[in-house]
DSSP file (Angstrom, degrees, kcal/mol; ACC not computed):
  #  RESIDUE AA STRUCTURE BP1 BP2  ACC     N-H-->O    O-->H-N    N-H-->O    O-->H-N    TCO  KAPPA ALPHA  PHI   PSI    X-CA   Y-CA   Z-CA
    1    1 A X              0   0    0      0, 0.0     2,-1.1     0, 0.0     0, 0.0   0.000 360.0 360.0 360.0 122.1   51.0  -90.8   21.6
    2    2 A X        +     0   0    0      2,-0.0     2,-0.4     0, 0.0     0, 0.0  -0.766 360.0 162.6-111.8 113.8   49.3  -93.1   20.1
    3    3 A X        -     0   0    0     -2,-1.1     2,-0.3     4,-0.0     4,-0.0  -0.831  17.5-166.7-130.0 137.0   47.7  -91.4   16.1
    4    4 A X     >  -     0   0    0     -2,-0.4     4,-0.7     2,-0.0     5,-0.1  -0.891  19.5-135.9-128.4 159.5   46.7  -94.0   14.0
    5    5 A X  H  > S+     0   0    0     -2,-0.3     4,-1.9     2,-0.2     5,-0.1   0.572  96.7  55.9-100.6  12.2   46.3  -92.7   10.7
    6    6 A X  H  > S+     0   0    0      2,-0.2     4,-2.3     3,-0.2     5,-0.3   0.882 103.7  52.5 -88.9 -59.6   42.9  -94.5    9.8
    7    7 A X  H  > S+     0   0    0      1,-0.3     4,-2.2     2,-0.2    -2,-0.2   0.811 117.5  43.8 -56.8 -22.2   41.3  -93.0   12.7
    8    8 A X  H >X S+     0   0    0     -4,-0.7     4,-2.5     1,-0.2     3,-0.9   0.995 111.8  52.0 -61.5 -50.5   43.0  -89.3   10.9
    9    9 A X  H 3X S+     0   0    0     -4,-1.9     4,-1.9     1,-0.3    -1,-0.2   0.825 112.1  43.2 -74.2 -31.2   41.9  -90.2    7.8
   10   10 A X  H 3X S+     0   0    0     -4,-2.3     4,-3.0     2,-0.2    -1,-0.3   0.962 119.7  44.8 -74.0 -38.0   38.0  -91.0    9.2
   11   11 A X  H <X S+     0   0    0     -4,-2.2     4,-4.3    -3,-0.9    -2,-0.2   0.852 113.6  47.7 -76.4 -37.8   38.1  -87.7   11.2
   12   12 A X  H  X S+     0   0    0     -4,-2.5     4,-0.8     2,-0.2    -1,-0.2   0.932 116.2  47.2 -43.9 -58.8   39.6  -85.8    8.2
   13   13 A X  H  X S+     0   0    0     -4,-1.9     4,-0.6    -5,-0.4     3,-0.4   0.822 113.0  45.9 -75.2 -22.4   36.8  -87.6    6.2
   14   14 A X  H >X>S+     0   0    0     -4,-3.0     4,-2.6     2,-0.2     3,-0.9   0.897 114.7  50.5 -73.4 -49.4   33.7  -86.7    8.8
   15   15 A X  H 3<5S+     0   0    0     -4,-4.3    -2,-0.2    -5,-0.3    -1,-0.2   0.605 108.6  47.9 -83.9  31.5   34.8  -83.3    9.0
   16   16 A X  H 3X5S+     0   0    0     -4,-0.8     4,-1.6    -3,-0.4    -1,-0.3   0.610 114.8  43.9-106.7 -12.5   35.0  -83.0    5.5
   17   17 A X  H <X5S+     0   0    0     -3,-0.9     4,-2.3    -4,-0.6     5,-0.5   0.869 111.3  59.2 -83.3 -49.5   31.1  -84.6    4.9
   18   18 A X  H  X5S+     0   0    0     -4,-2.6     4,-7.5     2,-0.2     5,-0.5   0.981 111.9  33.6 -63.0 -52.5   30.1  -82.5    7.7
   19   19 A X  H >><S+     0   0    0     -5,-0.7     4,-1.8     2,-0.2     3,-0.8   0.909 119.0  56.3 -67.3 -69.0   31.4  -78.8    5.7
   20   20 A X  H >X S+     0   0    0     -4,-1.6     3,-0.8     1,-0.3     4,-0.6   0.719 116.7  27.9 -48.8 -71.0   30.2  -80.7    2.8
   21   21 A X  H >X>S+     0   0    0     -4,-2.3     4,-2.4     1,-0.3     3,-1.5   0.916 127.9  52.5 -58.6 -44.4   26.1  -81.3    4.4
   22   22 A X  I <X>S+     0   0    0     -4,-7.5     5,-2.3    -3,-0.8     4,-1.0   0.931 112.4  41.1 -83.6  -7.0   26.8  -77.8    6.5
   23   23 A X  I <<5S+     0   0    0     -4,-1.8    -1,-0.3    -3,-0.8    -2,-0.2   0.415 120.7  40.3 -88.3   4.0   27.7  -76.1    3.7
   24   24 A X  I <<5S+     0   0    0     -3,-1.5     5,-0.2    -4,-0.6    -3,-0.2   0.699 129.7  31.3-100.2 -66.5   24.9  -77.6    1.3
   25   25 A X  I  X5S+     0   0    0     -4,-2.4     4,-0.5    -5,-0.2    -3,-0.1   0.906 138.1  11.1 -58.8 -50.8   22.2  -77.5    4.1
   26   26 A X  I >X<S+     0   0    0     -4,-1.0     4,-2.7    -5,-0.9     3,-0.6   0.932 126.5  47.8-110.4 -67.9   23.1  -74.3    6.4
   27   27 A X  H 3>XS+     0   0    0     -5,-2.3     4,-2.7     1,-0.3     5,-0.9   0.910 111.0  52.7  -7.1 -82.8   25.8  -72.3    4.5
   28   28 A X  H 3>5S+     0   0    0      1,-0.2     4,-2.0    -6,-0.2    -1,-0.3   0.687 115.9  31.0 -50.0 -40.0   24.2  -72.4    1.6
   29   29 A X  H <X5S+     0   0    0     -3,-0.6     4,-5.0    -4,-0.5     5,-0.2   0.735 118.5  59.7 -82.3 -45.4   20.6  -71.0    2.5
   30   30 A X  H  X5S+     0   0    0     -4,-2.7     4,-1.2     2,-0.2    -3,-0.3   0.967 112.0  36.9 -63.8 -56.1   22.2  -68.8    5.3
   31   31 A X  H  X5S+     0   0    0     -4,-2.7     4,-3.8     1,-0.2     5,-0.2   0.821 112.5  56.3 -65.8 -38.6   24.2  -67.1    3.1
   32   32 A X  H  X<S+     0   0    0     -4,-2.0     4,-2.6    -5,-0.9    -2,-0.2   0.993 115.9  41.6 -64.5 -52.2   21.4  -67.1    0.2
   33   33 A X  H  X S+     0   0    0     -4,-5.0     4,-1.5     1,-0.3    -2,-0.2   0.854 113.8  52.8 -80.8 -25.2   18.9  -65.2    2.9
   34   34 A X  H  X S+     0   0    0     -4,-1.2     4,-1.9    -5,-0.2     3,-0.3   0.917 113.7  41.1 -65.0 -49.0   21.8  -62.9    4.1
   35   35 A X  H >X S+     0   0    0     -4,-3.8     4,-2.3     1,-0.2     3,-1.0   0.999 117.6  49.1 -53.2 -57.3   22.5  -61.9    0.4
   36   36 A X  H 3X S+     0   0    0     -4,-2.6     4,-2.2     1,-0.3    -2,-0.2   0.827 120.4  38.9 -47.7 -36.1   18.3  -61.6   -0.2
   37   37 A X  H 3X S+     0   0    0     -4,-1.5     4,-2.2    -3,-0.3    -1,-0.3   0.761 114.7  48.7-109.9 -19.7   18.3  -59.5    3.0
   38   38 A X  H <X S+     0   0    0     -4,-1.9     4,-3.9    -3,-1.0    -2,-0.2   0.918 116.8  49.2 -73.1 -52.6   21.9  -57.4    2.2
   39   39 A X  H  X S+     0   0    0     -4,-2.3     4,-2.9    -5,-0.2    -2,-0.2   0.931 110.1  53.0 -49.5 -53.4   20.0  -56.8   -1.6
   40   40 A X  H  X S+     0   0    0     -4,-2.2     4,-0.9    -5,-0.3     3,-0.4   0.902 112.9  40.3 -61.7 -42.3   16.7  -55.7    0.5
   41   41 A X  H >X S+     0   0    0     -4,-2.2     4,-4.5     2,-0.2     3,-0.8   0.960 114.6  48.3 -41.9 -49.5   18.5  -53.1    2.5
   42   42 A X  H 3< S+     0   0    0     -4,-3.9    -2,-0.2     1,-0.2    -1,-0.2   0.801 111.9  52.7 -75.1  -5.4   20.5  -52.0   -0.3
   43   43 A X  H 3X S+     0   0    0     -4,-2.9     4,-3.4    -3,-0.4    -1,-0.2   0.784 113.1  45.2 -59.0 -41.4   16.7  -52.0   -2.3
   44   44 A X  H <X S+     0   0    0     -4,-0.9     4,-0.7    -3,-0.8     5,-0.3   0.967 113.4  53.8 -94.7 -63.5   15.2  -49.6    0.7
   45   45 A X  H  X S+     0   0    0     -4,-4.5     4,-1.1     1,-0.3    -1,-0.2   0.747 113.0  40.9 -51.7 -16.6   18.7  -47.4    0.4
   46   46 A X  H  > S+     0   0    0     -5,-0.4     4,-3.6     1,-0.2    -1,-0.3   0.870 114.8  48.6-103.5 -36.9   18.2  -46.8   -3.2
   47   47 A X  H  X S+     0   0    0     -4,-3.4     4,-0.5     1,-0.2    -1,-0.2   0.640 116.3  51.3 -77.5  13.9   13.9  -46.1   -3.1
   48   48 A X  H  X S+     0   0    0     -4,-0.7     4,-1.9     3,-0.2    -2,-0.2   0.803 111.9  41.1-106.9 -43.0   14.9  -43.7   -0.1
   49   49 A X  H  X S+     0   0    0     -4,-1.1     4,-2.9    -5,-0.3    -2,-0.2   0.907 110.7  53.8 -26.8 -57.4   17.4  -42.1   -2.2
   50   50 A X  H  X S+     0   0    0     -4,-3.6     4,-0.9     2,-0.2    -1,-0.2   0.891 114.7  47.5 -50.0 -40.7   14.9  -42.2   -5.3
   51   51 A X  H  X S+     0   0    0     -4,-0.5     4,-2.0     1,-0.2     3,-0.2   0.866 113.2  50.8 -85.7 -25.4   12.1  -40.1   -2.5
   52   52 A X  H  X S+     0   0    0     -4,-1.9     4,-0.9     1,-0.2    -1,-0.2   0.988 105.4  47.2 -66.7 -52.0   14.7  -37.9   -1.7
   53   53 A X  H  X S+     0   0    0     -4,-2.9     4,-0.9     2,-0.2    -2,-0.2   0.689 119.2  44.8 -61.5 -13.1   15.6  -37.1   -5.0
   54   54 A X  H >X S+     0   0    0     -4,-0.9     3,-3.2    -3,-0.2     4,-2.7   0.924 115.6  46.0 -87.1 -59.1   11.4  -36.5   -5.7
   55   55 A X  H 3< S+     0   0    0     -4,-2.0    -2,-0.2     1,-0.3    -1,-0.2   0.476 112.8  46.4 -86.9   5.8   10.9  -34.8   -2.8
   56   56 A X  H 3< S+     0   0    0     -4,-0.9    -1,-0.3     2,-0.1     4,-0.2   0.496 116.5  48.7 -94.4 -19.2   14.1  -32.5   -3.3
   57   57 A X  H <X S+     0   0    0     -3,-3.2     4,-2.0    -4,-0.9    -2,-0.2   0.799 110.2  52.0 -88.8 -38.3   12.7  -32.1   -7.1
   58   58 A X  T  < S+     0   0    0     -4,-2.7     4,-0.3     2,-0.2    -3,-0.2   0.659 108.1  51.4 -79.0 -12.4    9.0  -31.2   -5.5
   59   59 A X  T  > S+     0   0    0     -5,-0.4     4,-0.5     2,-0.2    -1,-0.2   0.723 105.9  56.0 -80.4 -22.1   10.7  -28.4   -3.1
   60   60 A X  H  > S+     0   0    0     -4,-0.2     4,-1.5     2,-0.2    -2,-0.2   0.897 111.6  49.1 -66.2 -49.1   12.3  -26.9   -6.2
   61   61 A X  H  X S+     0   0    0     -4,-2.0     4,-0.9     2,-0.2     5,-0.2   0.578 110.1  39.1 -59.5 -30.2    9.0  -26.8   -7.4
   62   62 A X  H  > S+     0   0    0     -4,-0.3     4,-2.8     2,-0.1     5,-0.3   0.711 111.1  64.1-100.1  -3.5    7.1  -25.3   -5.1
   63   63 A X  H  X S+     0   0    0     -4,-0.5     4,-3.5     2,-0.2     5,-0.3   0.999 111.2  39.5 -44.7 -64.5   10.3  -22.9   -4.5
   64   64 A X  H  X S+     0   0    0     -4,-1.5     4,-3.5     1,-0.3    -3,-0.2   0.898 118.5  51.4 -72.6 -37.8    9.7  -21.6   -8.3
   65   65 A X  H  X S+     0   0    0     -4,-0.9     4,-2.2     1,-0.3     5,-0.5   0.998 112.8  48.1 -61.9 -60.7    5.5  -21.7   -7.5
   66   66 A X  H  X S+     0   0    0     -4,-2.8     4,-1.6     1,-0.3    -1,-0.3   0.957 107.7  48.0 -59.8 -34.3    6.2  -19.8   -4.6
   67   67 A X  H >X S+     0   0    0     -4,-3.5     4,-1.7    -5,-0.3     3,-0.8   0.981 112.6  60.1 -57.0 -50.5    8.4  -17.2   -6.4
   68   68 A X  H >< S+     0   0    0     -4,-3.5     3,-0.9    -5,-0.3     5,-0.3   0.958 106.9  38.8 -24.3 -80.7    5.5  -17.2   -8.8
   69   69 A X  H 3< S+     0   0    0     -4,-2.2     4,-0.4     1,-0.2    -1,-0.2   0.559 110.7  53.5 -65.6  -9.6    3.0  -16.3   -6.7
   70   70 A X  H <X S+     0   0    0     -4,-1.6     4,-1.2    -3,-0.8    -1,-0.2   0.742 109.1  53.2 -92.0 -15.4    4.8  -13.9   -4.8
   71   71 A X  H <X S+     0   0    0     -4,-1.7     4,-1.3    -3,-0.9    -2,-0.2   0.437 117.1  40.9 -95.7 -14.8    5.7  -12.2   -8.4
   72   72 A X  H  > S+     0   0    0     -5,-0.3     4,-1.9    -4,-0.2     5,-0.5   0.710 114.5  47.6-110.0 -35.7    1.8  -12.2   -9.1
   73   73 A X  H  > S+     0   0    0     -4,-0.4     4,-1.7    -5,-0.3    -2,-0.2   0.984 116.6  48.5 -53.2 -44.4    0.8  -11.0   -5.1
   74   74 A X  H >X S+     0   0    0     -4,-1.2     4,-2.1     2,-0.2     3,-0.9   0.961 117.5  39.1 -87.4 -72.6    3.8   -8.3   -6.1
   75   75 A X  H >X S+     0   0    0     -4,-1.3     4,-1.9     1,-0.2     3,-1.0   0.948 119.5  48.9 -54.5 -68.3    1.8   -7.3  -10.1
   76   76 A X  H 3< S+     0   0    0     -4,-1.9    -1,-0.2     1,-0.2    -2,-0.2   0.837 113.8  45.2 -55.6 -29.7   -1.9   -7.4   -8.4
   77   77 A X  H <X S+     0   0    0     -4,-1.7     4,-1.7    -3,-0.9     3,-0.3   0.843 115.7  44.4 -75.5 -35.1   -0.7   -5.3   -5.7
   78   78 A X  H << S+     0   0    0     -4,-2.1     4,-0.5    -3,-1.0    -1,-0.2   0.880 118.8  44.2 -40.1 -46.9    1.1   -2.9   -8.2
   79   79 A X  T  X S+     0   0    0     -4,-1.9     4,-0.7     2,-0.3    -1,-0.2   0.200 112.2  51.9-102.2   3.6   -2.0   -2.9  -10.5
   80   80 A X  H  > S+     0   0    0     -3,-0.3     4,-2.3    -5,-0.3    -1,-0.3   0.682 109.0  47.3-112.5 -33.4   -4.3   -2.5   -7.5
   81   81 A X  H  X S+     0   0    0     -4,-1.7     4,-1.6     2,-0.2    -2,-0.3   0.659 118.4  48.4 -93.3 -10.0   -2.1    1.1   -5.8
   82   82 A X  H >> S+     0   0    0     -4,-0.5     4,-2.1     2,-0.2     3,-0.7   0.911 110.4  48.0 -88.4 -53.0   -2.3    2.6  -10.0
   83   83 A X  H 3X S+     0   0    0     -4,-0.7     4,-3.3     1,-0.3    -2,-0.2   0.937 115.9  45.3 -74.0 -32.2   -6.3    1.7  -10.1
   84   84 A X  H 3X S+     0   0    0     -4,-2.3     4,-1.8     1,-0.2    -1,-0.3   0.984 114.4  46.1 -69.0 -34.8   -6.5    3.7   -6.5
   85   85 A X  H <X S+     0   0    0     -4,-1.6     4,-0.7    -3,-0.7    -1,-0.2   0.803 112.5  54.7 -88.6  -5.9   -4.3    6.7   -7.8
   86   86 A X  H  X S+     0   0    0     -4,-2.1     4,-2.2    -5,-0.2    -1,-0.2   0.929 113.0  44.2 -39.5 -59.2   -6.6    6.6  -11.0
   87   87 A X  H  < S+     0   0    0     -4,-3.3    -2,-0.2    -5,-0.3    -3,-0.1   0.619 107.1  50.1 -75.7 -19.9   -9.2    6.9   -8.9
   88   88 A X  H >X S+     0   0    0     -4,-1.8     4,-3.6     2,-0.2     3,-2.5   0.759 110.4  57.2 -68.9 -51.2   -8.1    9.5   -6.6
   89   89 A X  H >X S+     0   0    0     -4,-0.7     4,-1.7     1,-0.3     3,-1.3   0.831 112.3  43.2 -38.4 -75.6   -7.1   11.9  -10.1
   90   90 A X  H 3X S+     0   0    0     -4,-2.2     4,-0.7     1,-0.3    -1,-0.3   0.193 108.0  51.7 -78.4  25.4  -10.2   11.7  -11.1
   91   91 A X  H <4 S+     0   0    0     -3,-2.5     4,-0.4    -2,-0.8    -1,-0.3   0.721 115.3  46.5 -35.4 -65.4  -11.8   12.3   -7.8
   92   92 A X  H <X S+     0   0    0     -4,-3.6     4,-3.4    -3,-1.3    -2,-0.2   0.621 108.9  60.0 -40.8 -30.1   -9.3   15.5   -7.8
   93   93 A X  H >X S+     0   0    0     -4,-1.7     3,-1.8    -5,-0.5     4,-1.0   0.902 110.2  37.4 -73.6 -98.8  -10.8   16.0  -11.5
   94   94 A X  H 3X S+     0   0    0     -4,-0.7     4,-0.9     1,-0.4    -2,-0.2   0.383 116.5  55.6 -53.5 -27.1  -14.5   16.3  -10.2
   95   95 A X  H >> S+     0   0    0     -4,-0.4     4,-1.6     2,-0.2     3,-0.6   0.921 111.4  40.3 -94.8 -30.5  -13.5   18.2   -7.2
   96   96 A X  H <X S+     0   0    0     -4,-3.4     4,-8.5    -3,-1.8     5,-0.3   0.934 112.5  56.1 -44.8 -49.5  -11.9   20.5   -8.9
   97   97 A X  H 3< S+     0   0    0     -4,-1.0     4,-0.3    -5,-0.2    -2,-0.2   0.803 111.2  46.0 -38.5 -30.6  -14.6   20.7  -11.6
   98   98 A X  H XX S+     0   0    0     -4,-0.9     4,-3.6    -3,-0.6     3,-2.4   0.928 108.9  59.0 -91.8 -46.7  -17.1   21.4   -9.1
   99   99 A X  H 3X S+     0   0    0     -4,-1.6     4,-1.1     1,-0.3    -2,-0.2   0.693 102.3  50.1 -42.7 -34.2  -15.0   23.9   -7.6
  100  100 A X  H 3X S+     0   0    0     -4,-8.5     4,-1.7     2,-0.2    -1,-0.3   0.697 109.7  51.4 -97.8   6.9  -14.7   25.7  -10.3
  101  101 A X  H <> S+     0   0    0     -3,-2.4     4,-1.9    -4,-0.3    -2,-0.2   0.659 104.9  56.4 -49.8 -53.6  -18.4   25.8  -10.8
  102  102 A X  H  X S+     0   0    0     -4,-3.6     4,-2.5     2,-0.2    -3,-0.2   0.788 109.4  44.7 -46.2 -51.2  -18.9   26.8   -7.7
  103  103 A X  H  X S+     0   0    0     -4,-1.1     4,-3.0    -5,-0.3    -2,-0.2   0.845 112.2  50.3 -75.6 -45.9  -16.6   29.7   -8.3
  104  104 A X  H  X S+     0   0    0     -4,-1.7     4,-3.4     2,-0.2     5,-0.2   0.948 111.2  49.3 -38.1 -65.1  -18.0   30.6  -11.4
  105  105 A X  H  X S+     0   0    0     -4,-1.9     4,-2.4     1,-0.2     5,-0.3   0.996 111.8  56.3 -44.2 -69.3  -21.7   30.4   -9.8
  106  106 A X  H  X S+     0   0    0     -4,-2.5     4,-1.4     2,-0.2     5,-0.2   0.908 104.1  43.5 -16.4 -78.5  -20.1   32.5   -7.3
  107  107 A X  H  X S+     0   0    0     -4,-3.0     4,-3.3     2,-0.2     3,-0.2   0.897 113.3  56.4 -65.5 -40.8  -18.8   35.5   -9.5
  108  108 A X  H  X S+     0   0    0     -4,-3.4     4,-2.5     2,-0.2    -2,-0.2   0.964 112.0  42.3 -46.4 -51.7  -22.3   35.5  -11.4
  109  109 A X  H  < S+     0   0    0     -4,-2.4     5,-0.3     2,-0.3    -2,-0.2   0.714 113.8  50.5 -49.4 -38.2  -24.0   35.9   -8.2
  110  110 A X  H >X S+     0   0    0     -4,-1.4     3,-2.3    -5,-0.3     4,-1.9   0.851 111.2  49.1 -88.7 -55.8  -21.5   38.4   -7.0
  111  111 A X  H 3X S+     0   0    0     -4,-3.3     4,-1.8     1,-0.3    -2,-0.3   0.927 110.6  47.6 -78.4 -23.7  -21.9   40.6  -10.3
  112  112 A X  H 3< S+     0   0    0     -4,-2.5     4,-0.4     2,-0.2    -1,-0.3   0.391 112.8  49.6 -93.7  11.2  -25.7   40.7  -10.4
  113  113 A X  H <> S+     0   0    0     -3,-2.3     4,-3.1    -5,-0.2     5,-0.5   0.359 114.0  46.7 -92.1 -61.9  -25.5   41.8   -6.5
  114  114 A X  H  X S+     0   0    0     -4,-1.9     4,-1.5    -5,-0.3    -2,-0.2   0.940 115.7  47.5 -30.2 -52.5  -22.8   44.4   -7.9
  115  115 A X  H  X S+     0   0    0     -4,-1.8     4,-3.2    -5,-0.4    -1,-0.2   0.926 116.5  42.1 -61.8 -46.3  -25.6   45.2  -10.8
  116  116 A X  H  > S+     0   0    0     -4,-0.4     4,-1.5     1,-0.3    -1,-0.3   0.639 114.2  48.1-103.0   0.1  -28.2   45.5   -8.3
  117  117 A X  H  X S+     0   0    0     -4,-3.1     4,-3.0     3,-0.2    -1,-0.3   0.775 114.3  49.1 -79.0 -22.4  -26.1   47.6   -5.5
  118  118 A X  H  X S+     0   0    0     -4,-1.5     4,-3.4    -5,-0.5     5,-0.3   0.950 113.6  50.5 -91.9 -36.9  -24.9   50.0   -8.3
  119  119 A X  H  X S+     0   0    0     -4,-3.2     4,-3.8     1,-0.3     5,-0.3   0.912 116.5  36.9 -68.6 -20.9  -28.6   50.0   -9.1
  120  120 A X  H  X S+     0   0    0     -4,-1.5     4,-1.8     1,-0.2    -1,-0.3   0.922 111.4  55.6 -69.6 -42.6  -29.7   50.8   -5.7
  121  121 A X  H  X S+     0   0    0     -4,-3.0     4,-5.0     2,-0.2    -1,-0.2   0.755 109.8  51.3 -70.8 -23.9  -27.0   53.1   -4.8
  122  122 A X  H  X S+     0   0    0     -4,-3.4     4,-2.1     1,-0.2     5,-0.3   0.968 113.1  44.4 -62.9 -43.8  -28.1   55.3   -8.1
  123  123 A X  H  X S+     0   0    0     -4,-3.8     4,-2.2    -5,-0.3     5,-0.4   0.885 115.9  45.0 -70.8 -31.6  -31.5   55.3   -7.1
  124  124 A X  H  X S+     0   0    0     -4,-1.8     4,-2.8    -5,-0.3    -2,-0.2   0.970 114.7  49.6 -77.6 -34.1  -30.5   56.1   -3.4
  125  125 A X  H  X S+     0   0    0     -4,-5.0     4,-1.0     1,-0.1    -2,-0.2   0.699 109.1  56.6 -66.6  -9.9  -27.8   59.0   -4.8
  126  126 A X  H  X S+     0   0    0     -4,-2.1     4,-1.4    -5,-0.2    -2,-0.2   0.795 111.4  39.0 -88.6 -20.2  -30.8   60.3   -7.0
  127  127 A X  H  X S+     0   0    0     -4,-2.2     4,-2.4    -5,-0.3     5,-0.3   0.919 114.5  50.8 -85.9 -32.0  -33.2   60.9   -3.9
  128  128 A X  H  X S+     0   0    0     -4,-2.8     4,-1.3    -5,-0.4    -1,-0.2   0.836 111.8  50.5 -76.5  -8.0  -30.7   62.1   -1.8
  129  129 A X  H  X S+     0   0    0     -4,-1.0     4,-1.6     2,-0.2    -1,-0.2   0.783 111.2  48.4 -41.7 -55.9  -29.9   64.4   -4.7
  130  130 A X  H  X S+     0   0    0     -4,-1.4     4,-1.8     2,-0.2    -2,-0.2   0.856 106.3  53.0 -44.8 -53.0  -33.2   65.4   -5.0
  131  131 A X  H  X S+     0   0    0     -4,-2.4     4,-1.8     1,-0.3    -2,-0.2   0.728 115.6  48.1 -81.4 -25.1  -33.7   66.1   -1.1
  132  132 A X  H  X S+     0   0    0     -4,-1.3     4,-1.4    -5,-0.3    -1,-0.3   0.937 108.6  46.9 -74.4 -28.0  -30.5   68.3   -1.5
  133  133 A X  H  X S+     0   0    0     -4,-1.6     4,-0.7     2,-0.2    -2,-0.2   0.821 113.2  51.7 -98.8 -12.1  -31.4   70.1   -4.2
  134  134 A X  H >X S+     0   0    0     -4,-1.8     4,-2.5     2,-0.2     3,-1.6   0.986 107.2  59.1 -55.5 -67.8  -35.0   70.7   -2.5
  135  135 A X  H 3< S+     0   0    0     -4,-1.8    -2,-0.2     1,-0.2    -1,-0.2   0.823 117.3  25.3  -0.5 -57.2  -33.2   71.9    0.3
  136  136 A X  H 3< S+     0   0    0     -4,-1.4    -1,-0.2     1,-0.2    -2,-0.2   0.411 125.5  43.4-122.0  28.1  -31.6   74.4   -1.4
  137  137 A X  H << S-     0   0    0     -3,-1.6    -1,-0.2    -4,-0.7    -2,-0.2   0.470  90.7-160.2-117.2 -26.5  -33.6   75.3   -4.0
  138  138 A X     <  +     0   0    0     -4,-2.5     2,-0.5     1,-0.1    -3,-0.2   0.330  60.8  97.4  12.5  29.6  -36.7   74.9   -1.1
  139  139 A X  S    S-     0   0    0     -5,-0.3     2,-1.0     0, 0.0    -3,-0.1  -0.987  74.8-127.7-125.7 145.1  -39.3   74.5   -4.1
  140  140 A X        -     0   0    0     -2,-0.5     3,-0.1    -3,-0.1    -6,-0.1  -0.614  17.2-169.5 -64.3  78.1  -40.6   71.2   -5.2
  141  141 A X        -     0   0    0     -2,-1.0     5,-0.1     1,-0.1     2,-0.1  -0.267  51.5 -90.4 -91.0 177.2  -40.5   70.1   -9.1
  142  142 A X     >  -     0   0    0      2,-0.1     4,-1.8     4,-0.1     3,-0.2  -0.469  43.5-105.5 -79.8 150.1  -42.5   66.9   -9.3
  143  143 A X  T >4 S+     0   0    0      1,-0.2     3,-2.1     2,-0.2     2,-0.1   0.413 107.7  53.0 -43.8-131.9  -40.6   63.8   -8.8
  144  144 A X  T 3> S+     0   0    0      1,-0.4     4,-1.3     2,-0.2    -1,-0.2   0.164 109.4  52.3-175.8 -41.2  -40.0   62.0  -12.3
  145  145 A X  H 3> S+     0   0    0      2,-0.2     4,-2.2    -3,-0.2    -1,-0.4   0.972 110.9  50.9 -70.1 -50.4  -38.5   65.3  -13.9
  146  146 A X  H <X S+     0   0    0     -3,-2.1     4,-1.3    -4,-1.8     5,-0.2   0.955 108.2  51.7 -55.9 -64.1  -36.2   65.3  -10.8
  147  147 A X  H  > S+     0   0    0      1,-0.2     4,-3.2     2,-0.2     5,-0.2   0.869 107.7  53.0  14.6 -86.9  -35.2   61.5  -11.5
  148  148 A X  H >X S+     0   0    0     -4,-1.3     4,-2.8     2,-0.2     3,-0.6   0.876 112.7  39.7 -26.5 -79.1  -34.3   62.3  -15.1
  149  149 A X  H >X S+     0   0    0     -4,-2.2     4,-1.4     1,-0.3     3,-1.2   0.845 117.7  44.7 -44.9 -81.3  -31.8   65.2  -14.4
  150  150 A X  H 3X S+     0   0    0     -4,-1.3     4,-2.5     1,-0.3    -1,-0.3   0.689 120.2  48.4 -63.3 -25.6  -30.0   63.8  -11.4
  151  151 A X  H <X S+     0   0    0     -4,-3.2     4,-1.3    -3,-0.6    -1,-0.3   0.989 114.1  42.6 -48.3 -67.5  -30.0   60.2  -13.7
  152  152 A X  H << S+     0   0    0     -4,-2.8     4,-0.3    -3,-1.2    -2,-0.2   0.592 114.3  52.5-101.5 -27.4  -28.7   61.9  -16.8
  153  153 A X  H >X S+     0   0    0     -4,-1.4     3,-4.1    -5,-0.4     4,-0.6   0.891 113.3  47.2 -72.5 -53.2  -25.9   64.1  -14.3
  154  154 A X  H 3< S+     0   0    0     -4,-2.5    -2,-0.3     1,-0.3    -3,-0.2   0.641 111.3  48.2 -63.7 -14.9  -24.6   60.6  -12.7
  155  155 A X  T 3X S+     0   0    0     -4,-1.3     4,-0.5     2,-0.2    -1,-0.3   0.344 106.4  63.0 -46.9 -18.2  -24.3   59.0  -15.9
  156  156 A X  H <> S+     0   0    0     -3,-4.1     4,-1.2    -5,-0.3    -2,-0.2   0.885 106.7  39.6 -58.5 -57.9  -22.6   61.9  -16.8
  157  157 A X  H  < S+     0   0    0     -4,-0.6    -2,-0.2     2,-0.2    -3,-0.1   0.378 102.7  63.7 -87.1   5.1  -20.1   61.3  -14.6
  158  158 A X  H  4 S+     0   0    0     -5,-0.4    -1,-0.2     2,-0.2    -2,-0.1   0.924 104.9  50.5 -59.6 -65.1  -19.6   58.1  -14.8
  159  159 A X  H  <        0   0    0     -4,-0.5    -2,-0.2     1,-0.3    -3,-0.1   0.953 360.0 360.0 -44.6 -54.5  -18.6   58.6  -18.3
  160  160 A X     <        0   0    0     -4,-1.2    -1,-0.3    -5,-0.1    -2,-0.2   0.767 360.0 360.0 -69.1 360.0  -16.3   61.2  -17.4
């Protein structure tokens, strides 16, 4: 084998200019755009982290909105079945009210039909009173004198 040491010591010494130039030239810049582009990932991990954390803080928020609104749909709906059973009482109110108006009207009506049967039935027991006591009496005292008496006995017994 024939090793000469100059020819090491030049081979030694290119491939030490050569890492020197690839490591000035290619190294260096390849590794500087592999950091820039390892820094840009880890830039895009961290704002998608930051938008998760907003958009996990803006579901919290429309969580609580929606509890909100479901707590005011829940109160309007409350405040909506008392104004209808307000509105049914006094509905009840007035139909009773009339009802007993009605009834009232009613029992006036009823007692001056009473008034005016008792009055008819007097006048109809004083002629047929009359026609008996013609009957059996068979003479005729004039009408208005009969009236009187048979008034003045059935008021009699009324009383009694």
């Amino acid at each position: 084998m024939d090793i000469s040491i100059p020819q090491i010591i030049t081979h030694a010494i290119g491939f030490l200019i050569t890492l020197w130039i690839l490591k000035k030239f290619a190294w260096g810049p390849l590794l500087a755009m592999i950091e820039e582009r390892r820094e840009k990932i880890a830039g895009e991990f961290q704002k998608i982290e930051d938008d998760k954390a907003q958009v996990d803080k803006l579901a919290e928020q429309y969580q609580a909105q929606l509890k909100d609104i479901d707590g005011e749909r829940r109160a309007r709906l409350a405040e909506a079945v008392n104004e209808g059973k307000q509105v049914a009482d006094e509905i009840k109110r007035a139909a009773h009210a009339d009802a007993r108006k009605i009834a009232e009207k009613a029992k006036a009506e009823l007692s001056m039909d009473v008034a005016k049967a008792k009055v008819q039935l007097k006048g109809d027991m004083v002629a047929m009173t009359i026609a008996a006591a013609e009957k059996i009496i068979r003479e005729k005292l004039d009408d208005a004198k009969h009236r009187e008496l048979i008034g003045n006995f059935i008021d009699n017994v009324e009383k009694a």
